[in-house]
N, C-alpha and C positions, 0 to 999 in steps of 0.2 A: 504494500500500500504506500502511494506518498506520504510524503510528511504534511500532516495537517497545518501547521504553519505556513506551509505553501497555500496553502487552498485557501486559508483566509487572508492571506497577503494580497491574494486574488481577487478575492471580496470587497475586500477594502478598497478595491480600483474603482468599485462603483460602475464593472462595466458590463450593465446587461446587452443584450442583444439579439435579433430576431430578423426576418429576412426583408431586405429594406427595396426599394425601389431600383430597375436597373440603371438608373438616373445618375442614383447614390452609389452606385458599384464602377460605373464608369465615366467621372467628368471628363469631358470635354475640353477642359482648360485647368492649369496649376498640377502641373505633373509630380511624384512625390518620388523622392529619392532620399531613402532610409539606407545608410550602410556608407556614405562619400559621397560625393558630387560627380565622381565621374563614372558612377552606377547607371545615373538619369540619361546619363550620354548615349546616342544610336552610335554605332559601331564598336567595332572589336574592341576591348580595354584589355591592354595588357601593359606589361614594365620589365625591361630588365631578362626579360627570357625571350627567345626564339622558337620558330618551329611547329606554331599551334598547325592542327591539321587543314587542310586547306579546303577539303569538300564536304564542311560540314554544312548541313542546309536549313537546320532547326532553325525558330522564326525568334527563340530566344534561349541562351545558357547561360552555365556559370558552373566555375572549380572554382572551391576553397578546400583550406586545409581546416580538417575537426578541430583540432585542439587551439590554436590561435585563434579561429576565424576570419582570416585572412583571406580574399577573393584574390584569387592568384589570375584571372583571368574570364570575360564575360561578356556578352552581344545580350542589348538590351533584356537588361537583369531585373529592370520592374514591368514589361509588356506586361501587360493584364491581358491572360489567356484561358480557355476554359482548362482546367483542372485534369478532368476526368476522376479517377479512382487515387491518384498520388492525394488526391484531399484527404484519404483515408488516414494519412499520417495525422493530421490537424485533430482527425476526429481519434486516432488513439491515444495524441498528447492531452486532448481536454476530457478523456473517459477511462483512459486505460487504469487508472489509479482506484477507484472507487470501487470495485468489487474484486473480494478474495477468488484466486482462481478458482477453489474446490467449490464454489458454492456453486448451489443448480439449480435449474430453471424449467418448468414445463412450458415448450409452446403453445400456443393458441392461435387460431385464425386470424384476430385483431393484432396481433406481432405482426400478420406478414400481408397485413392486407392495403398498405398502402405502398409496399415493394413499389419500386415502377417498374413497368411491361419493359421487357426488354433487356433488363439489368442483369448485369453477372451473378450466379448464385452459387451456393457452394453444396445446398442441397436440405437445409432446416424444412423440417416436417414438423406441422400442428400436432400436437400429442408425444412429440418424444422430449426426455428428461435430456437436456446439455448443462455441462459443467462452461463455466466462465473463460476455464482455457482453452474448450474445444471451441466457443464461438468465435475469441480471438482467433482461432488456427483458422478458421474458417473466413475469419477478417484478411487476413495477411496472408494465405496459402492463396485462395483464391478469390480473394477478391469478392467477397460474396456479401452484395447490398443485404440480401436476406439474411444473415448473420448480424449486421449493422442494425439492421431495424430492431432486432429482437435485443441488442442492448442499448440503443434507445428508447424503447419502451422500457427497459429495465431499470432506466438512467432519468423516467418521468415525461417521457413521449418525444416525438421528433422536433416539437415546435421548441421545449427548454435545450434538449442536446443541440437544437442549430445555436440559439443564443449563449449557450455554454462555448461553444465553437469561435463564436464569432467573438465574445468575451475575450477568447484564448487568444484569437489572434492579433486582439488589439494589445494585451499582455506583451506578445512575444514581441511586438511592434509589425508586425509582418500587413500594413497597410493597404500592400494591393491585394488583397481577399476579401472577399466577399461570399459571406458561407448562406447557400439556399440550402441544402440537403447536405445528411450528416455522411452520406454514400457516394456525393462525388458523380452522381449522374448527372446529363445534360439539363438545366435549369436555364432560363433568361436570368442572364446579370449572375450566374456564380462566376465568378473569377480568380486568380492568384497571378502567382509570377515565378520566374526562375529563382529568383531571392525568397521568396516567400515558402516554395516548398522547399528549399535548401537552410533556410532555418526550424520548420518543421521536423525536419528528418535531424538537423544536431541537435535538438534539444529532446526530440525522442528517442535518440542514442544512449543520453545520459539514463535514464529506465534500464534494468539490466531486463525487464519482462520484454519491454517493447525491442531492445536488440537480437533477445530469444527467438521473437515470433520472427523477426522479418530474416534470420537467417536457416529458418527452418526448410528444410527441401520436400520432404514429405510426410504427411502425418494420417493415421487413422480416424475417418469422422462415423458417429454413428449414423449406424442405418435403421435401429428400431431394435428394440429389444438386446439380445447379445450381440447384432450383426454389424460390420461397419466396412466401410470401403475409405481407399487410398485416392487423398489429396494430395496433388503437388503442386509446388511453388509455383506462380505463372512470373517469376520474375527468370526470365530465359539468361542474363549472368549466372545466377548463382546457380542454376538447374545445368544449363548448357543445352536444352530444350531446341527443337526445332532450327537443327544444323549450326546452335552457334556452342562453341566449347565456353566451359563454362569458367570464369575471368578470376586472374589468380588473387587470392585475397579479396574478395567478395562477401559484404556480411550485409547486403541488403542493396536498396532498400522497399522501394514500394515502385511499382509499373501502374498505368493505367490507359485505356483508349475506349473512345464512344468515336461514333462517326461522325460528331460535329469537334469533337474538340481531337481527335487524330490520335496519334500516340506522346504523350507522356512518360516520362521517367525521372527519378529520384534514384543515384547508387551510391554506394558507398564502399570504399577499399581499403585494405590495410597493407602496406608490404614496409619489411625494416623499422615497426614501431611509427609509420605514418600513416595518418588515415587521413583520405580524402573523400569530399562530397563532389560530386557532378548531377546536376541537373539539365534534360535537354527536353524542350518543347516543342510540339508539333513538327516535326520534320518531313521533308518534301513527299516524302515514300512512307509506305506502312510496313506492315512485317518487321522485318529484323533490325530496319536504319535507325529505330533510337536505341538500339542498342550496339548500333555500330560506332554510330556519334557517340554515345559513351565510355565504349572501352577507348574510342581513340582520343578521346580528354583527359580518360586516368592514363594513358598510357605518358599523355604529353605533360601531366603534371607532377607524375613520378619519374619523368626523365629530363627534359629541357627544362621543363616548368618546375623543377625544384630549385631553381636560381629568379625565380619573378620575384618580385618586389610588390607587395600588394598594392590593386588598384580601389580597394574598398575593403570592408567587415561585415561581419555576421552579425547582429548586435547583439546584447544578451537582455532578456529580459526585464519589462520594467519590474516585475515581484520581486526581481534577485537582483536591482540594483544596477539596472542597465539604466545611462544615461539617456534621459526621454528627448525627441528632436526638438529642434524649436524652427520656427519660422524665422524667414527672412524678407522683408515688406518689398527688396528692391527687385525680388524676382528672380535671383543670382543666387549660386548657392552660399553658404558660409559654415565653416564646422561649428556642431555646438561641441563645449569641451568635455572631455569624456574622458573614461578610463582607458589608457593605454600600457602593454605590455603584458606577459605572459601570466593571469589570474590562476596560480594555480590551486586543486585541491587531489586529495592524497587519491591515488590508483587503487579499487579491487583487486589485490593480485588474484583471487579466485574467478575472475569474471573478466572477458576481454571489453565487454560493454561499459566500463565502469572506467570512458575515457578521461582527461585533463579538461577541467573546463578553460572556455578561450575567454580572451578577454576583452570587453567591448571596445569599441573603438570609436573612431568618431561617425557622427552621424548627423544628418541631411533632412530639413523638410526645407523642398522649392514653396516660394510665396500661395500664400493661395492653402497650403493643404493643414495646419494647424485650423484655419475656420472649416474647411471641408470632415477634418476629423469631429470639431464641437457638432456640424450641423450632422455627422452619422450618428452620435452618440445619442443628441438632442431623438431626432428619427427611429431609431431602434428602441429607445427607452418610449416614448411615445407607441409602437408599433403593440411593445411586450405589456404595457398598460392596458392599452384596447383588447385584447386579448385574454387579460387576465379578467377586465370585465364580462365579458364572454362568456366565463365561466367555464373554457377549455383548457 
C-alpha cells in the first residue's frame, strides 16, 4: 500500500476533477511547457550528443534518463495527442495503491457494462471471484478496459477514478492531459503528450507493485471455477512477440493503439545500472514501427546519447516537493527556480524497481497557461459539484 501521507498531501492540493470540455483539453492559444523552455520548441532538441536515428516518423518523443530526469533528447515533447491505452499508466499511478493485492472481488454485470464496444479485454466474466493482483495482471498483460472498469467501480465508479486521474495529473504536473476515461479508449478531448506519459511511467517505476506488473510476460487468469488460461504481455519489447526479439534490459512499460489515436508507446530499459524512459507517439506505420522507433532511441541513448547534455527534466511532483511553474506575462519563456542536482534516496537492494529518485529541475509555464490551469481547476471543481448534486 502507499504511504498514507502521500495521499493526503494529495488532498490537501485541493484538486478535484472530472471530465471537462474538449475546449479545456485543447486551447488554441498559450502553449505550456512544463520541464525547460526548449520542450515547447517544434523540432528535434538535443545537446552535446550525435547520431539520433534519422527515420524516425513519430508525430512526437522523448528519452530521459530515470534517475536524474534529465530529457537527453525530444520532437515536440508536449503535442497533445490521443493516448490510447499508455493512459493506463496514469490510471495505475492514481489506483494502484488502495487495495491489498489478496483481496477479492465478485463480478457483476454493472462492473462491465459500461466497457466501450470495441475495447481490449482481457477476459472478466460477471460471477467469477478475482483477487486484486489478477485484475492488475489483466491491466498491464493485456491491456484489458474490462479489468479497469471492475477496479473502478471498486475505487467508487468511473466518474470519481477519472477525477482521481485527473487530480493525479495535475499533482505530477503532467498539464497536457486530459483524462475522459480511466481505460484510455478513444474519447473527444482525452489527451497527453510525450512528456506527460514519460512522467507517468517514472513515477510509477518508483511502486515496486506497478514495476512487477508491467514487467510480467505471462500470467495465469481465471476462467471460472479451478480453470484458467495464459495471458501474455502485449508489450512486443519485453515479449519479442510478432517477429521482433525481444530488447535487452526491458522492464516495461505500457503499449497502447485504437485507430484514431494509432500506436503509442511508453518503455523503459536498464543496461550497466542505467535506466532509461522513451516514449514515441503515433508513428507513420502501425505494426511493429513504435516499436522500432523505440528500440532505436534506447539504442541511441545508451550509446551516442550517453554524452547529451540535457535539453529539459522530468519534474517531480508537487506532493513530494516539486517546484510548481509559474507564468511568464511576456509570452517568452523564463525558468522558475527549482531544485537542481542528483535528489537522492537509498536503493531496495531486494527489488530492481526501487530506483534513485531524480531531481527536479527547472521548469516552464509559456504566458497564458497559469490562468488556463485556474480556469480547469475552477471547471472541473464546478463539473464534480453538479454531479454530486445529481446524486451519482
Amino acid at each position: 500500500m502507499r504511504d498514507s501521507s502521500r495521499l493526503t498531501r494529495r488532498a490537501a492540493l485541493g484538486l478535484t476533477a472530472a471530465a471537462l470540455p474538449m475546449a479545456a483539453a485543447t486551447p488554441a492559444s498559450a502553449a505550456t511547457a512544463i520541464g525547460g523552455e526548449r520542450l515547447a520548441r517544434d523540432g528535434i532538441q538535443t545537446n552535446g550528443a550525435t547520431g539520433l536515428p534519422k527515420k524516425l516518423t513519430a508525430r512526437s518523443w522523448l528519452v530521459a534518463d530515470h534517475k536524474t530526469g534529465e530529457v537527453l533528447a525530444s520532437y515536440r515533447a508536449h503535442q497533445r495527442l490521443a493516448p490510447a491505452s499508455t493512459l493506463k499508466m496514469l490510471f495505475a499511478d492514481t489506483v494502484l495503491g488502495k487495495f491489498e493485492r489478496t483481496r477479492t472481488y465478485r463480478v457483476t454485470d454493472a462492473d462491465l457494462a459500461d466497457v466501450p464496444s470495441g475495447s481490449s479485454m482481457v477476459g472478466v466474466k460477471p460471477g467469477i471471484t478475482y483477487t486484486v493482483h489478477q485484475l492488475w495482471q489483466g491491466v498491464f498483460l493485456r491491456s484489458g478496459n474490462d479489468a479497469v472498469h471492475v477496479l473502478s467501480h471498486m475505487n467508487g465508479g468511473i466518474a470519481r477514478t477519472v477525477a482521481e486521474m485527473q487530480a493525479k495529473a495535475e499533482d505530477l504536473q503532467a498539464l497536457d492531459t486530459h483524462v475522459v476515461s480511466p481505460d484510455g479508449f478513444d474519447h473527444p478531448g482525452q489527451v497527453s503528450s510525450a512528456y506527460d506519459l514519460t512522467l507517468f511511467a517514472r513515477h510509477g517505476l518508483h511502486d515496486d507493485d506497478f514495476g512487477a506488473f508491467c514487467s510480467t510476460r505471462t500470467a495465469n487468469f481465471p476462467a471460472g471455477g479451478k480453470k484458467t488460461f495464459q495471458i501474455q504481455n502485449t508489450d512486443r519489447l519485453l515479449t519479442g512477440a510478432y517477429g521482433l526479439r525481444p530488447y535487452k534490459g526491458m522492464i516495461g512499460v505500457k503499449n497502447g493503439y485504437t485507430s484514431h489515436a494509432g500506436n503509442t508507446f511508453t518503455g523503459a530499459a536498464t543496461r550497466d545500472g542505467r535506466t532509461l524512459l522513451v516514449t514515441v507517439m503515433h508513428p507513420a506505420n502501425g505494426g511493429n514501427e513504435v516499436y522500432k522507433e523505440t528500440e532505436a532511441l534506447l539504442d541511441w541513448g545508451f550509446g551516442k546519447g550517453s554524452s547529451a547534455r540535457a535539453v529539459g527534466t522530468l519534474v517531480e511532483p508537487l506532493s513530494e516537493g516539486g517546484a510548481s511553474a509559474s507564468p511568464t506575462p511576456s509570452g517568452g519563456a523564463k525558468g522558475a527556480p527549482g531544485a537542481t542536482g542528483a535528489a537522492a534516496s537509498s536503493s531496495d537492494a531486494t527489488s530492481p524497481w526501487r530506483l534513485l529518485e531524480g531531481a527536479a529541475g527547472t521548469v516552464v509555464l509559456l504566458a497564458g497557461g497559469a490562468f488556463a490551469l485556474r480556469r480547469r481547476r475552477a471547471a472541473v471543481a464546478a463539473a464534480a459539484k453538479a454531479e454530486e448534486n445529481q446524486g451519482s
